[in-house]
ZALUMRO-147901 format. One record per residue: x, y, z of N, C-alpha, C, O, CB in turn. Coordinates in steps of 0.1 Angstrom, whole numbers, plus 2048, in hexadecimal, padded with zeros to 3 digits. Glycine has a CB too. Example, Ala and Ser with C-alpha at 12.3 -4.5 7.8 and 13.67 -1.06 7.14 Angstrom:
BEGIN
8847C784E87B7D384E8847DF84E88E7DF8558717D385A8807EA8478897F584788180084F88680B85088D7FA839
This chain:
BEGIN
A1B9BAE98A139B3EA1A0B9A8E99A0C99DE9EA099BCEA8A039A7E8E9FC9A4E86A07999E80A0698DE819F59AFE7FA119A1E79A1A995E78A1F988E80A1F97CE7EA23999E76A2398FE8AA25983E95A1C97AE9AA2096FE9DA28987E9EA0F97EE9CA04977E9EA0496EE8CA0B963E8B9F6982EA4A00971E87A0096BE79A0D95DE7BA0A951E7CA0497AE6DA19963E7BA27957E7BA2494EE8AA27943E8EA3A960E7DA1D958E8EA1B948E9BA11940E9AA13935E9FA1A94AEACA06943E94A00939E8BA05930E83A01924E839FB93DE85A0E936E7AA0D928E72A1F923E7AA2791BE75A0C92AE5CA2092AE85A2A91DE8BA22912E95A28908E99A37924E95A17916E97A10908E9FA0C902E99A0C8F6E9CA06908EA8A03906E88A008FEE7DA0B8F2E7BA098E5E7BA00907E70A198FEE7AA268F0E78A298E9E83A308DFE82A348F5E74A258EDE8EA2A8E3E9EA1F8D7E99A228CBE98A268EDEB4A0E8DDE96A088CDE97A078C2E89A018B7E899F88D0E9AA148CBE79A108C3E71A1E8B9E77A1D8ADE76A0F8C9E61A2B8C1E7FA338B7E7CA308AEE89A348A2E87A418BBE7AA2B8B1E97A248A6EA0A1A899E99A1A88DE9CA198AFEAAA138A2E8EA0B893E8AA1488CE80A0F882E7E9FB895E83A2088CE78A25889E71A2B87EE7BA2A872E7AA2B892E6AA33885E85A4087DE8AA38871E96A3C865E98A4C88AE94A2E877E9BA2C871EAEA1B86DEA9A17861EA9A2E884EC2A1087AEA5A03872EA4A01870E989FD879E929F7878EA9A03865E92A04859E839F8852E8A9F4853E96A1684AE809F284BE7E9E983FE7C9ED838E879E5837E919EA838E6E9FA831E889FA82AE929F882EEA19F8825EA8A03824E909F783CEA79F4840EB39ED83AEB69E3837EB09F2849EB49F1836EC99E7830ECD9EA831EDE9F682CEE09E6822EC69E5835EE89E6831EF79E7825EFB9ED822F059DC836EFD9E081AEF39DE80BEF99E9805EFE9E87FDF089D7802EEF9F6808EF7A05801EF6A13807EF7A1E805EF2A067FCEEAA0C811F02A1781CF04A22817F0FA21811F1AA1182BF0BA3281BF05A3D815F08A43806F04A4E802F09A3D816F13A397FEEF7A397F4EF6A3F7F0EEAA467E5EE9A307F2EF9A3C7F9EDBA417F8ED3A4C802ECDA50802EC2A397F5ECEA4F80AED7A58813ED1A6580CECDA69800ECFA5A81FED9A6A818EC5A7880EEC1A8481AEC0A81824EBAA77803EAEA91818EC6A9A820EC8AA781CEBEAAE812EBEA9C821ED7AA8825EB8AB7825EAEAC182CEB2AC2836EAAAB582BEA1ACC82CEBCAD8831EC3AE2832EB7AE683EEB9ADE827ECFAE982DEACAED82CEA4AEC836E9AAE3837E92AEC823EA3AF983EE9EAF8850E92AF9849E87AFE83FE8AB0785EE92AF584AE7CAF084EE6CAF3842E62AF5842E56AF885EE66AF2833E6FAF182AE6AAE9825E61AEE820E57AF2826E6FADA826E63ACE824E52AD482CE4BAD9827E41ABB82AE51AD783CE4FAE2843E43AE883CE37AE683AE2BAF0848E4AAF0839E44AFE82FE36AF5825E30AF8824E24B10822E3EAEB81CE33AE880FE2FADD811E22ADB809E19AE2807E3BAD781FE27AD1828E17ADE82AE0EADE820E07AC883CE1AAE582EE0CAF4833E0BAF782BE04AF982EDF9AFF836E15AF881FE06AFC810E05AF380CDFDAF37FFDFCAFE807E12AEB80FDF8ADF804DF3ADA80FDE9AD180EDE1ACF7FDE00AE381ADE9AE0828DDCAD1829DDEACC82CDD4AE3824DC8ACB828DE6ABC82DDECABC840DEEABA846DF8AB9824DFFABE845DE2AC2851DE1AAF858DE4AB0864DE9ACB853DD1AA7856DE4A9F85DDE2A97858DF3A8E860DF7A9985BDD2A9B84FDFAA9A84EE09AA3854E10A9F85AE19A9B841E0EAB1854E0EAB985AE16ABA869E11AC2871E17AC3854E17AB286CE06AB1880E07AA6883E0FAA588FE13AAD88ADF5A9A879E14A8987BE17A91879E26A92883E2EA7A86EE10A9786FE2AA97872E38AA4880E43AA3888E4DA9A861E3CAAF87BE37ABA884E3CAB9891E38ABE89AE3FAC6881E37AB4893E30AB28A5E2CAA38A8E31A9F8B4E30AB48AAE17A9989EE35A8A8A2E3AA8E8A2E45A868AAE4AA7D897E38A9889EE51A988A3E5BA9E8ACE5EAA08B0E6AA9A89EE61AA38B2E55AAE8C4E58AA18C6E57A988C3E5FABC8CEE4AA9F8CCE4EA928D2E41A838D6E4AA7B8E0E49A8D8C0E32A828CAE54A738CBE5CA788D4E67A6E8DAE6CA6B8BAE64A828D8E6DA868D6E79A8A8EAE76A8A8F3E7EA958C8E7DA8C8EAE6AA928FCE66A84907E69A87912E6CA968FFE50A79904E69A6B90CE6BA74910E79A7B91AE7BA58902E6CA72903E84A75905E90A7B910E91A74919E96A7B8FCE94A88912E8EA8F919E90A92929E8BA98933E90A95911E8FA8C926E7FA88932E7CA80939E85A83944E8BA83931E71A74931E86A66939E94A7193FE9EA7594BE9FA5892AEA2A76936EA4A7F937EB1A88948EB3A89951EBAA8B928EB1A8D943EA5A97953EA3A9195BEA1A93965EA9AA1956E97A8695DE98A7F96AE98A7396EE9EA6A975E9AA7D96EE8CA73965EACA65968EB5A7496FEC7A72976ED0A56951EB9A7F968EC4A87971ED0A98974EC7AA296CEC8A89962EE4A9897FEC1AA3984EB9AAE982EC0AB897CEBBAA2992EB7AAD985ECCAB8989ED8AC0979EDAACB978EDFAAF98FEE9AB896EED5AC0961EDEACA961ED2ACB969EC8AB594EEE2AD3952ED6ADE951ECAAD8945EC1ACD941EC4AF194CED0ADC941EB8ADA937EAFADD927EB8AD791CEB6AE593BEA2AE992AEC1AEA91BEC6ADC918ECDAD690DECCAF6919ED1AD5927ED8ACD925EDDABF91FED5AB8919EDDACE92FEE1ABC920ECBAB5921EC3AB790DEBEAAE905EC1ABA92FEB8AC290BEB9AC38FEEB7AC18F3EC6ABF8E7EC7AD28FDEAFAC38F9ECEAC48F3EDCAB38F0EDBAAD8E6ED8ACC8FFEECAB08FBEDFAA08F5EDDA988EFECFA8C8EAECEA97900EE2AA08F0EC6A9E8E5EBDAA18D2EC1A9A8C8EBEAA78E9EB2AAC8D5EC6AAF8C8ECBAA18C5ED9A9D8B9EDAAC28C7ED0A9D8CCEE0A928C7EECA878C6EE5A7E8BEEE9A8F8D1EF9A858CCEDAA788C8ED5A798BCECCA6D8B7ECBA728D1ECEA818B7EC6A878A9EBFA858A0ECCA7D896ECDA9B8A9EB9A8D8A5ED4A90898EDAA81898EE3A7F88CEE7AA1898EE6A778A1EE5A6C89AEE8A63893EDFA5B88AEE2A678A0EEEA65899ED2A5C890EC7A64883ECEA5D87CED5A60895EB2A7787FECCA75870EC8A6E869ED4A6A85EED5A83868EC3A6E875EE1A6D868EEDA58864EE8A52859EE7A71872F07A5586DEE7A4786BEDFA4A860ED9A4D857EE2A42877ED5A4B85BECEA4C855EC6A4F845ECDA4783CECBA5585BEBDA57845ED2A5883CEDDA50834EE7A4D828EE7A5E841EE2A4E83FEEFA3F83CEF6A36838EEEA3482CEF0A38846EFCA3183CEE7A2283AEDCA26831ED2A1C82DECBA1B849ED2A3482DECEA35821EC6A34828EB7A32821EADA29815ECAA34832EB6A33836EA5A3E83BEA1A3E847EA2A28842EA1A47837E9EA5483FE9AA60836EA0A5D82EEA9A55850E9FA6E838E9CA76831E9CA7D841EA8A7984CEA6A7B829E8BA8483EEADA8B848EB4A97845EB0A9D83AEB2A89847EC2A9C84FEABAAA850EA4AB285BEACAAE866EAFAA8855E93ABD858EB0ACA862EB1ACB86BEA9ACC877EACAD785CEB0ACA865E99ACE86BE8EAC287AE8CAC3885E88ACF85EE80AB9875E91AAC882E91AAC88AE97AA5894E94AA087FE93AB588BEA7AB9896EB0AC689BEAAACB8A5EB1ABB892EC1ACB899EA4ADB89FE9BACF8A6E92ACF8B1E96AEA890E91AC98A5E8BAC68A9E7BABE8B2E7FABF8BEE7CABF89EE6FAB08ABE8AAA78B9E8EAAE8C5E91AAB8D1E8EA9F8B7E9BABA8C0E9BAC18CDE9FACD8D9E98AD18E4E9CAC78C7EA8ACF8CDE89AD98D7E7FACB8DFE76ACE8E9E6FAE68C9E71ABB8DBE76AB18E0E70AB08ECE7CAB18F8E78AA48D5E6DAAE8EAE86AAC8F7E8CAB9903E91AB990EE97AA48F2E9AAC28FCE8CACD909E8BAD090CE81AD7917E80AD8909E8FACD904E76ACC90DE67AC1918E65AC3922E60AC9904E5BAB4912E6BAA991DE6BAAD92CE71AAC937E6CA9D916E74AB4928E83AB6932E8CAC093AE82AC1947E84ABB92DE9DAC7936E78AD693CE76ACF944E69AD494FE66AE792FE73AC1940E61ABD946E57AB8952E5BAB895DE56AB593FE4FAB4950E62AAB95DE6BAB6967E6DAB6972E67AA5958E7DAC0962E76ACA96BE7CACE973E70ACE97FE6FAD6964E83AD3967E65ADA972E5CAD3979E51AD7981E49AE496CE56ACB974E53ABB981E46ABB98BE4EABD996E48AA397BE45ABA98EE60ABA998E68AC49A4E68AC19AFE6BABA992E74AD299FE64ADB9A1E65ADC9AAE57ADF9B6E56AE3996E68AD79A1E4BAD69A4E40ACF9B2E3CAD29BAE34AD299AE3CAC29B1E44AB69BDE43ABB9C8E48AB99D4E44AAA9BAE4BAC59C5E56AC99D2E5BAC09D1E68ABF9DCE6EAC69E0E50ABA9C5E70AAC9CCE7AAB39C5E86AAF9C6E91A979C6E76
């Protein structure tokens, strides 16, 4: 009990560091909502163009920072309901991505990427799948 209360603490700690990271930034603002956002449809095109320009130390911060943020998720997810599956687990990784980017959008702080609902969602089924298989591992 104490544990669980404890891990769900610092999973809302992590819901409000990565909200203010991604959606409430410096630039947050109500005044200009729906005005400056900016949408990127194009899968893992800045990818290649870091790739291309050997920008090795941008394309590990953004492509491996969006697995990497997105694994807490999923970890919480698996070991707060044992019983769901791992797709389940990435599924709502992807609804919580995809409301950060529409956030981001609206409020104009962030670039809304395709490439960030693929990565959030391979971060929260790597998390759901670490869980599963430490569980598996322990025997519980």
């Amino acid at each position: 009990m104490v544990v669980t209360i404890f891990v769900t603490i610092l999973f809302l700690l992590y819901l409000a560091v990565v909200l203010r990271i991604t959606v409430f930034r410096s630039t947050f603002t109500l005044q200009n909502l729906c005005q400056n956002g900016r949408m990127v449809l194009t899968l893992f095109d800045g990818y290649l163009d870091l790739i291309r320009r050997r920008d090795w130390f941008a394309f590990t911060y953004l492509f491996v920072g969006n697995i990497i943020w997105f694994v807490p998720f999923g970890m919480y997810l698996q070991y707060m309901g044992k019983q769901k599956k791992v797709l389940h687990t990435a599924f709502y990784g992807f609804l919580f991505s995809l409301l950060i980017e529409t956030l981001q959008y609206v409020f104009g702080t962030g670039f809304s990427e395709l490439d960030d609902l693929v990565l959030n969602t391979l971060g929260s089924w790597i998390g759901g799948g670490l869980v599963k298989s430490g569980t598996r591992i322990l025997g519980h």
